[in-house]
N, C-alpha and C positions, 0 to 999 in steps of 0.2 A: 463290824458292819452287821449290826442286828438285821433281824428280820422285822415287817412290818404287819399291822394286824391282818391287812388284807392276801400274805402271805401264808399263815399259817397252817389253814384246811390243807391244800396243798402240799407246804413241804410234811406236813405229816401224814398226808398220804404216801410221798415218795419214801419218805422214813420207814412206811410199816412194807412197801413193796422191795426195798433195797434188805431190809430185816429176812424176809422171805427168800429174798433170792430171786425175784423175779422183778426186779428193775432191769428196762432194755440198758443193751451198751448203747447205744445211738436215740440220744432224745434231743429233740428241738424245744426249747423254752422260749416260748411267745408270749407277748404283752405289748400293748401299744406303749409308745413313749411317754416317759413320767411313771410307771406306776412299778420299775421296779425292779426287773426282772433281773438284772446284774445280780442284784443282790441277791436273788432265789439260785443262781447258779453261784454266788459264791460260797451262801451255805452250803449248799447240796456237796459242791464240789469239798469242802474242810469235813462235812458231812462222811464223806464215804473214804476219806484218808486219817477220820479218827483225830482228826484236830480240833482245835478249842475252835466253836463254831461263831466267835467275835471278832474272828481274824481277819484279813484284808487278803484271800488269797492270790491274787493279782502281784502281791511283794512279797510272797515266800520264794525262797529258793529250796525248794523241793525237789527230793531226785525224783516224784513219783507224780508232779505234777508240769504240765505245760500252759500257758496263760497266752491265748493268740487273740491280736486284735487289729483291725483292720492299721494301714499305713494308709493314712491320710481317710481316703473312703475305697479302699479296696485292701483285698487278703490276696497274696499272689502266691503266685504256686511255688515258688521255692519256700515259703515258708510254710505251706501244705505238707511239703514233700521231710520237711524236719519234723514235719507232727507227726504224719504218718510213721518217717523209722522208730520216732518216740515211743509209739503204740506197740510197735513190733515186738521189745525188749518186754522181759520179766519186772514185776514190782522190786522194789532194793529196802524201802522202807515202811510199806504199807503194804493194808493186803490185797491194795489193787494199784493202778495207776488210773489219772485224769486228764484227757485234754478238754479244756476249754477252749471255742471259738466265740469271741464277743462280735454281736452283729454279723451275724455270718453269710448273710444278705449282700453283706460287700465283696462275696466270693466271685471273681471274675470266672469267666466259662470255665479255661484250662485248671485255676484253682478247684473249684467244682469238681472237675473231670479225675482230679489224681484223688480227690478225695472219698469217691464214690464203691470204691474196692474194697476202704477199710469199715467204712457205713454199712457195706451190705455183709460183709464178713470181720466182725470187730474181733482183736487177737483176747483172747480170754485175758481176765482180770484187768482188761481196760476201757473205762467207757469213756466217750465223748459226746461233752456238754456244748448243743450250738445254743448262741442265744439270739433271737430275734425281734425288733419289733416292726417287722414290715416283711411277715412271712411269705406273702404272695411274691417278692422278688426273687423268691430262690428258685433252682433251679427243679421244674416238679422230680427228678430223679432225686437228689437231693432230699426233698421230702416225704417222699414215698421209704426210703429209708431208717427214718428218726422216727418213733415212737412222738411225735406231737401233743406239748403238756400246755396249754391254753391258758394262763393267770387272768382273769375275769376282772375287770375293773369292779369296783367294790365302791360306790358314789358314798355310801351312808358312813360308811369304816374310817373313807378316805378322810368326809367331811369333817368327824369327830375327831380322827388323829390330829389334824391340821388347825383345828378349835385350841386343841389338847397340848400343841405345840410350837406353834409358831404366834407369835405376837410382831401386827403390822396393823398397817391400814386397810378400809377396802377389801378386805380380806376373802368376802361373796363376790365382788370384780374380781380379783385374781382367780378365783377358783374358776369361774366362769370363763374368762379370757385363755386359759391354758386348757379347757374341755376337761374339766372335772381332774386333772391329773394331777397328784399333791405334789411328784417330787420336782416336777414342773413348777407348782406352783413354789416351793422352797427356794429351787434354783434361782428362780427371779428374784426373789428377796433378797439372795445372796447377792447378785449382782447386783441392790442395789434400784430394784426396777420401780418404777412406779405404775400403778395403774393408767391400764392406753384409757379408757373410759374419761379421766379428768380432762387429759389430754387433747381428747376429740371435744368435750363438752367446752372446752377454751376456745377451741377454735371456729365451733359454732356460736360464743360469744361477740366475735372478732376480737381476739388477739391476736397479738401481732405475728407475723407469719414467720419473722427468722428464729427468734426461742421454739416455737412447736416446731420446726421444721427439725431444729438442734435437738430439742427434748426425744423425736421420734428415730432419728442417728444415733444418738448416744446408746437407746435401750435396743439396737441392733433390727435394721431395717425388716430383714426375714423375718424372723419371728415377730415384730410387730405385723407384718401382713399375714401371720397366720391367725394373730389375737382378732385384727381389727374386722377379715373375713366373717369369724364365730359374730360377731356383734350386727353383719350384714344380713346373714343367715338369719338370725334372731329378728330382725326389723320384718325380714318378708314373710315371716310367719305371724307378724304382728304382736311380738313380745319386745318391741326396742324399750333403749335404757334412754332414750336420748328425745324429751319431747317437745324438742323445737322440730323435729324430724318426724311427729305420729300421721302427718299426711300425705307422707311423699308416698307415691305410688310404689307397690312392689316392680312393678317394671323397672321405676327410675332404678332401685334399689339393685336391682338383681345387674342391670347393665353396670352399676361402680362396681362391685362384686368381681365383674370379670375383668374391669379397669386393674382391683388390685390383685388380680390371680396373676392377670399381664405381667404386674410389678415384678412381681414373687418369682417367677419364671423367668424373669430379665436376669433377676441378681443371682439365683441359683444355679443358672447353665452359662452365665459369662464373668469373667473377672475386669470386663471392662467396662461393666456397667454403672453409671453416674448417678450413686446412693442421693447425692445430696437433688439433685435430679429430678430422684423419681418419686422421692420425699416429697417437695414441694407439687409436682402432679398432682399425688395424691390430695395431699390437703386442701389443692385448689378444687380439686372433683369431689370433694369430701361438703365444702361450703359450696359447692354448686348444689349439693342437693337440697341446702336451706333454702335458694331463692328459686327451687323450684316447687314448692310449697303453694298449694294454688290458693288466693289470697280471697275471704268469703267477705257478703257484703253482709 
């Protein structure tokens, strides 16, 4: 698991601060989603156990390393409470020991609570890597603890890496659709995704409603309402891609916007939510906004 370009200022700064002796035991790795940041805690963490740093350390069975990651969307405190004895103990094979917490935002209170002893007091020769990208939900104790190391999206790096290495379609759609984030933008490829832009521009066509309604279930409803959002955003600043849409009022625009925020929040706080549903919703609010196009003589 190499590192990527827009990694490298970074982990060679940790590199020369861990050389020193003055790397905290307690660092938070933040980065928004897509751009990476597993990956900076996995070098780091092969990094300071003296491993070949292409390794996946997530699958080592290491006596000097622990790899914790949320169950489902939350880290509960018995499994806090194995990291912490983890911590307690001397290195066996290295000249330190490493816990890993991935996303560690998904720390419920009491997980949080047990964890906060070894944060503020870490046992020598052990540090612990939280990783984050939604820092604001931890707990501020929590973070007042962890030395906070920020990965900066990097647009220009990400651009060329992503030029550099991926061959697809649409390639400026996807980038744009995912907010600039390459492994975002990968990930979709892998699955398979097609650009929502085609998608949306068929349906301002009038295509038929049951393929775009299937097209937009297949590529996963969620995160289609978070692409199709960045594209509403974009209209009310009056940069839209789409221009059978250049006249619709920002009003009109901003009120679908919260139509599909609704969506978005339907299907991520309930499991009973009717995907196929709220799909069709949308794409009928989606061509409502073509016939509200005020028509000039």
């Amino acid at each position: 698991m190499k590192l990527l370009p827009w990694h490298l200022q970074i982990a060679e700064q940790l590199a020369q601060r861990a050389a020193s002796g003055r790397l905290p035991h307690g660092l938070l790795l933040a980065a928004p989603a897509g751009w990476g940041v597993q990956r900076l805690a996995n070098w780091l963490t092969l990094h300071l156990l003296g491993l070949a740093e292409d390794r996946v350390a997530e699958d080592l069975a290491h006596p000097d390393l622990r790899w914790l990651k949320p169950d489902g969307a939350v880290i509960r405190i018995d499994e806090v409470r194995t990291l912490v004895n983890f911590a307690i103990g001397t290195p066996q094979a290295a000249s330190c020991k490493v816990a890993v917490l991935v996303d560690a935002d998904g720390l419920n209170r009491n997980a949080a609570n047990a964890l906060l002893k070894t944060l503020e007091e870490p046992p020598a020769g052990t540090y612990l890597l939280l990783t984050s990208c939604h820092p604001g939900r931890l707990l501020p104790t929590i973070r007042s603890r962890c030395q906070v190391v920020n990965l900066q999206p990097a647009a220009a790096l990400a651009r060329r890496w992503l030029e550099q290495n991926v061959t697809a379609e649409a390639l400026e759609a996807r980038i744009f659709e995912h907010g600039g984030a390459p492994l975002a933008v990968v990930e979709g490829i892998e699955r398979g995704e097609t650009p929502l832009q085609g998608v949306l521009s068929e349906a301002l066509r009038g295509s038929q409603a049951g393929p775009l309604v299937q097209a937009l279930l297949e590529q996963g409803l969620v995160g289609v309402t978070g692409r199709w959002y960045r594209y509403l955003l974009a209209m009310a600043a009056g940069q839209g891609a789409f221009p059978a849409l250049a006249q619709v009022s920002s009003r009109r625009v901003a009120d679908f916007a919260q139509e599909v925020l609704w969506v978005r929040r339907q299907l991520v706080g309930s499991n009973s939510a009717n995907e196929r549903l709220m799909a069709e919703l949308l794409l009928h609010g989606w061509r409502r906004l073509a016939r509200q196009v005020p028509v000039t003589s």
